[in-house]
N, C-alpha and C positions, 0 to 999 in steps of 0.2 A: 407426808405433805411437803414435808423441805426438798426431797428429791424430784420433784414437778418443776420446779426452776430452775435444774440442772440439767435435768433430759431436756427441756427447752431450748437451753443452752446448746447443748451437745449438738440438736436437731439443726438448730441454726445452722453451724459452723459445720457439716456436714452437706448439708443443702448448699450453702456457701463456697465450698470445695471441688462441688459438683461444675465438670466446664461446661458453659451454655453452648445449647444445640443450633448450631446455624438456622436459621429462618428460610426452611421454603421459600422458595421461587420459580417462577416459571417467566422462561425468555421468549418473547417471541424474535422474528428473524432482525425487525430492523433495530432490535434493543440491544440482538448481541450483534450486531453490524457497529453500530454505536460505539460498545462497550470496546471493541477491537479497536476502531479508529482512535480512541481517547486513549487507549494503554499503548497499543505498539511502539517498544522504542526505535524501530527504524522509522515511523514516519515525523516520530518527536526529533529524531535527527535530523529527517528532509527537512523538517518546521526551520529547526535552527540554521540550517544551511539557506535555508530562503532569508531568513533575517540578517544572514553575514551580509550575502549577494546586495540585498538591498542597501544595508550601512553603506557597502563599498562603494554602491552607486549614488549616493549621497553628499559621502567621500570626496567622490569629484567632482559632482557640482561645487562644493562647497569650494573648493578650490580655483572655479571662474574667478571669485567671487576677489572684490580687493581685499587685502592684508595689509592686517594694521600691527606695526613692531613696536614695541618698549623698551628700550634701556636706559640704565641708568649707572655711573661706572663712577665710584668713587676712588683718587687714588694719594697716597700720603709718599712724600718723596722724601730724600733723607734731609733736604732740607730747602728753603727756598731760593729759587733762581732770580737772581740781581748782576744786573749792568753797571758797569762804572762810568758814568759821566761827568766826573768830577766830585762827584757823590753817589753813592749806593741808591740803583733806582729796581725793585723788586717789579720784575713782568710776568711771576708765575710764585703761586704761594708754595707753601709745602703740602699744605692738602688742596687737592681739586676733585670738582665732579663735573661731569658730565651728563646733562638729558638728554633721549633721543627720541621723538616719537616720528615716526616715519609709514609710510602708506604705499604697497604696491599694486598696481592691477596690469595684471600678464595681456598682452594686446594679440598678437599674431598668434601666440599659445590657446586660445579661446580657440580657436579651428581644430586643434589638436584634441583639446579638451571637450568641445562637444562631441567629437566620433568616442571617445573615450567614456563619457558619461554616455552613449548612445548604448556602447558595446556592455557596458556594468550593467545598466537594468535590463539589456536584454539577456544575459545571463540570470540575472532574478528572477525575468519570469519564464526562462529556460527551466530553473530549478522549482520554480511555483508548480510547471507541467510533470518537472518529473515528481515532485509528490502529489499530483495529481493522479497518476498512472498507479503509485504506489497502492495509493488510496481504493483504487478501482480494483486492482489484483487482490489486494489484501479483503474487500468487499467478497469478490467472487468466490475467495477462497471459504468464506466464511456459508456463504450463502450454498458454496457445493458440498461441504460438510453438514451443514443442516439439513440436506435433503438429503443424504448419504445416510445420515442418523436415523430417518425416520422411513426410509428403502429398507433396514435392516430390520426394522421393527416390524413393519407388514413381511416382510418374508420370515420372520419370525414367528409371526400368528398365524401365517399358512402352513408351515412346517408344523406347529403344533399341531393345529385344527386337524392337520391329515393323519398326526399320529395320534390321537385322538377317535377319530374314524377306524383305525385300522385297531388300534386297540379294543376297540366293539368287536371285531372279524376277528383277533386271537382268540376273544373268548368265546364266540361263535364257532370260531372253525377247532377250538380243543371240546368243543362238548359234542361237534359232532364226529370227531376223532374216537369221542367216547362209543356214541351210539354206532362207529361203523360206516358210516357212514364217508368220510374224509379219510387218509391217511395221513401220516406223518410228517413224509412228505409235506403234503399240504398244509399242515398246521405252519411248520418249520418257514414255508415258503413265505405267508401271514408275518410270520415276527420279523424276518429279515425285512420286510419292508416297511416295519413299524419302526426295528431301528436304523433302514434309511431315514426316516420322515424326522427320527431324535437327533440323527445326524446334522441333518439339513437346520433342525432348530440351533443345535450347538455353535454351527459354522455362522447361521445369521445373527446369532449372539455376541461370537467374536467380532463380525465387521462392523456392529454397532456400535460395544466399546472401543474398535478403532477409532472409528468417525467422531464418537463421543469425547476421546483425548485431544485429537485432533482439533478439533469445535473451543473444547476450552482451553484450548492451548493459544488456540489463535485470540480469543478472546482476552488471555489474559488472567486467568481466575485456576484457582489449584485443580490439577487433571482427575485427584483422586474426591474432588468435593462431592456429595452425591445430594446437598440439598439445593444441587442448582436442577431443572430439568425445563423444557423445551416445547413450546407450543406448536401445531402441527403447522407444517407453512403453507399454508393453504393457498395463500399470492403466490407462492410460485409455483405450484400447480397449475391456478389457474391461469397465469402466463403462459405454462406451452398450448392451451387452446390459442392461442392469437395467429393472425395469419402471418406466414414469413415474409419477408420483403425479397424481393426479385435480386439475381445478382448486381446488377449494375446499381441499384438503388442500395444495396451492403453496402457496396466498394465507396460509393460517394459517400454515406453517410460516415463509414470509418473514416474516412482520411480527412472527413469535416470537424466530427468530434472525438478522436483520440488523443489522451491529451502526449502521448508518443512522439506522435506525428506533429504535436504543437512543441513539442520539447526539439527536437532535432531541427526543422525552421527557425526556432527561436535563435539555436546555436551556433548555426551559417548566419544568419543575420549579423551575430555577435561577432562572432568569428570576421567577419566583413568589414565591421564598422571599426574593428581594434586594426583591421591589415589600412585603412583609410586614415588612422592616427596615426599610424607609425610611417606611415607617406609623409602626412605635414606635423612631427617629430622632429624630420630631415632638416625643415625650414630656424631659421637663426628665432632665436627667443629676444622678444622685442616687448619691454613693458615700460607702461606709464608710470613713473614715484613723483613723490613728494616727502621733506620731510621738516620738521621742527627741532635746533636744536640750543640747548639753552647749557651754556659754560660758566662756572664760578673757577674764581682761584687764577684765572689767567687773562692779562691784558692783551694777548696777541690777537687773542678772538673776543669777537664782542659776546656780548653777555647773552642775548637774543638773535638766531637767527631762522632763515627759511629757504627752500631753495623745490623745484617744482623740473622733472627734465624726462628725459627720457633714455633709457638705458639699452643697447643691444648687447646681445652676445650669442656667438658661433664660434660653434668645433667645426673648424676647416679641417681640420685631419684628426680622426680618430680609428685610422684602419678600416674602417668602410664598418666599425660595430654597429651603427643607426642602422647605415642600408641593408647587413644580411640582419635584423631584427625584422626590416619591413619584409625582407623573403620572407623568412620565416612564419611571420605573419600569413603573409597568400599563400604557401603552401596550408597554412592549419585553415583558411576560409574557403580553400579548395575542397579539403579533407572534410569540411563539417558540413559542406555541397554534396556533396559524394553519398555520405552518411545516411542524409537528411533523404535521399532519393533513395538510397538501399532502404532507409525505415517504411516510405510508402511502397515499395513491392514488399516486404513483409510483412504488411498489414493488409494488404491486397492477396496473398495468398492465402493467410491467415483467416480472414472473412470468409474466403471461398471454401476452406474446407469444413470449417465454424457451421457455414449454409448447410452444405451440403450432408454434414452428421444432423444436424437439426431437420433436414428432411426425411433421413431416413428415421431416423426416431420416431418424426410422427407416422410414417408411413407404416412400422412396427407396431406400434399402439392397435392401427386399425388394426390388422390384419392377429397381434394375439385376442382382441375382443373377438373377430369372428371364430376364433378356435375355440373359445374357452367355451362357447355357445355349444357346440359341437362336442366336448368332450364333456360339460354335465349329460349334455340330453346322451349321450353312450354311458355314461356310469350308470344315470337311473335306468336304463335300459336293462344294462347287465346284472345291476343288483336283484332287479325285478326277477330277471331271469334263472338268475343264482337261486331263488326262494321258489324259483318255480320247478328246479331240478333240470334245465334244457342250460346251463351255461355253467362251468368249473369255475373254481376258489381262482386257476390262476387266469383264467379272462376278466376275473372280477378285479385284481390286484395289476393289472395292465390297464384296466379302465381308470382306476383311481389313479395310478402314476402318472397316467395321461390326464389325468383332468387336475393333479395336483403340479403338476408340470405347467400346463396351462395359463394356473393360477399364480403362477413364480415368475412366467415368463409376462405373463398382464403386467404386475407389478412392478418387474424389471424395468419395463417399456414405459410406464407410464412415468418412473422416476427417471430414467434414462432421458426419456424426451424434457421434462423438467429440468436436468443439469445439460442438459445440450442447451436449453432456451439461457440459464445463465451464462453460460461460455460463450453465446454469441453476442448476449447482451453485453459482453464484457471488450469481446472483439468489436461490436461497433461504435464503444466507448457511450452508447446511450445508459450509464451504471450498471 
């Protein structure tokens, strides 16, 4: 009876020991769409680089803006300063201080300074587009692995199914090997295509657990995890039925919402408005002050005073470094001109070829449905035939590869047309 509270014991701390089993789950597309966008450290980079961009552009407004100074400067001398005028007359103590509070707002520099804060946020939301784009590619990638994943998986179950089939016909075609009926040959003929069909399952295997590493890798979550798995993505199937849009109607739509193509305009804009600061840069720096100053310890200056003016100041000669900054400048709003138009023909050819795979895809689809139609009704043909002694093992084993061909080649097409619908949806930046 005493040892019943020790094996209890024991059982605990056993059970206890044991590591717990990850928790099932099943992701559908846009949960691990999600789960990628929320972990990727390069987009958590672009985050942060949009949040520089913007400080920086803040930055300089804040800098239109008047400035207000403080000081205060105490100072102990070695001893106090006195006049003789018949008597010791002190006009300055031994210690003194000094207040200052003082106010400036830059006048002429405000021209400068708005092309300047013009050019800062448009670099912010340069870099807002390029983690937009990020965002979209890192999207697509995810969304062409998931359908990559589950391609592998149907070619998987046709590969078995066939070898499955034919493994009926080895043990068919070895019993009538027995009766005499077959040769060896023919038996022999039967297995070698049973271990093509184990082949074809082994090879759809591996491009599964490619796609499979790949999927959570982008996602974020450990590649070897196996209680994570995957809902069929049925939306994006059913996206490639939708009709394609015309070329000229691609072209328009990319170059409206790519956010690419928003990033590169953004940065010739930028690029523009910093070469228009550094134009009136050139110009003399002209500001309004005012300031407050209050002295102890010395008679020469009164105790209280104020004073309200107006300050200029120009580099008449500094080697011409202002005016090649402003070259420099128009060369780079040249170069981000330049750019900005190389990006729309590369989105413009990009779409057209985008179309153009997305048409033949679906054009594929049709035309493996009308095959595969054609190559059951020749198996049950030949099978038929086969049983009725008017048609051989190897017509019988030509019909199945042809119909099991058929069936790999459907699947291809259907998933093919499906990652082609994402690649374009991706090229015409509609997500």
């Amino acid at each position: 009876m005493r040892a019943r509270p020790v094996l209890t014991s024991i059982a605990t701390l056993l059970l206890a020991s044991v590591p717990a089993v990850a928790e099932a789950r099943t992701l559908t597309v846009e949960e691990a769409v999600q789960l990628a966008l929320d972990n990727n450290p390069v987009l958590q980079s672009g985050a942060a680089r949009v949040r520089g961009d913007e400080a920086s552009a803040k930055s300089v407004r804040s800098r239109m803006l008047p400035s207000i100074h403080v000081t205060d400067e105490f100072q102990h001398w070695d001893s106090p300063f006195s006049i003789n005028f018949g008597q010791p007359f002190t006009v300055r103590d031994q210690n003194t201080n000094t207040f200052t509070a003082a106010v400036d707002q830059p006048l002429l520099q405000l021209l400068y300074g708005s092309h300047d804060l013009s050019a800062r946020s448009r670099t912010a939301e340069a870099s807002g587009a390029a983690l937009e784009a990020a965002r979209a590619e890192l999207r697509a990638q995810v969304e062409t692995y998931f359908v990559q994943v589950f391609e592998a998986r149907a070619l998987e179950q046709i590969a078995k199914a066939s070898e499955e089939e034919l493994g009926e016909q080895v043990t068919i075609a070895e019993a009538r090997l027995k009766a005499g009926v077959l040769t060896q040959a023919d038996v022999l003929r039967v297995q070698v295509s049973a271990a093509n069909a184990k082949e074809q399952e082994i090879q759809a295997h591996g491009q599964g657990e490619v796609a499979r590493a790949n999927l959570l890798g982008r996602i974020g979550l450990p590649i070897q995890d196996r209680s994570v798995d995957f809902a069929p993505p049925t939306q994006l199937l059913a996206q490639a039925r939708a009709a394609l849009p015309s070329g000229d109607a691609a072209e328009r739509i990319a170059l409206q919402q790519r956010p690419e193509v928003k990033q590169r305009n953004l940065e010739a804009e930028s690029a523009h408005e910093n070469e228009r600061a550094r134009m009136y840069a050139l110009l003399p720096d002209i500001d309004a002050e005012g300031a407050f100053i209050r002295t102890d310890g010395s008679i020469f200056n009164p105790a209280n005073a104020a004073f309200v003016g107006v300050k200029a100041q120009w580099a008449i000669w500094e080697w011409g470094a202002s005016n090649y900054t402003r070259k420099a400048a128009e060369a780079q709003a040249d170069s981000a001109h330049f750019n900005a138009e190389d990006q729309k023909r590369r989105v413009a050819i990009e779409v057209a070829s985008d179309l153009a795979q997305a048409t033949s895809a679906a054009a594929a689809v049709d035309v493996a449905r009308q095959t595969i139609t054609s190559a059951e009704e020749a198996y049950r043909v030949t099978k038929a035939a086969l049983q009725a002694g008017t048609a051989t093992t190897t017509d019988l084993l030509d019909a199945q590869a042809a119909l099991t061909q058929a069936r790999l080649n459907l699947t291809r097409a259907e998933y093919e047309d499906a990652l082609s619908r994402v690649t374009l949806r991706r090229g015409l930046g509609t997500r």
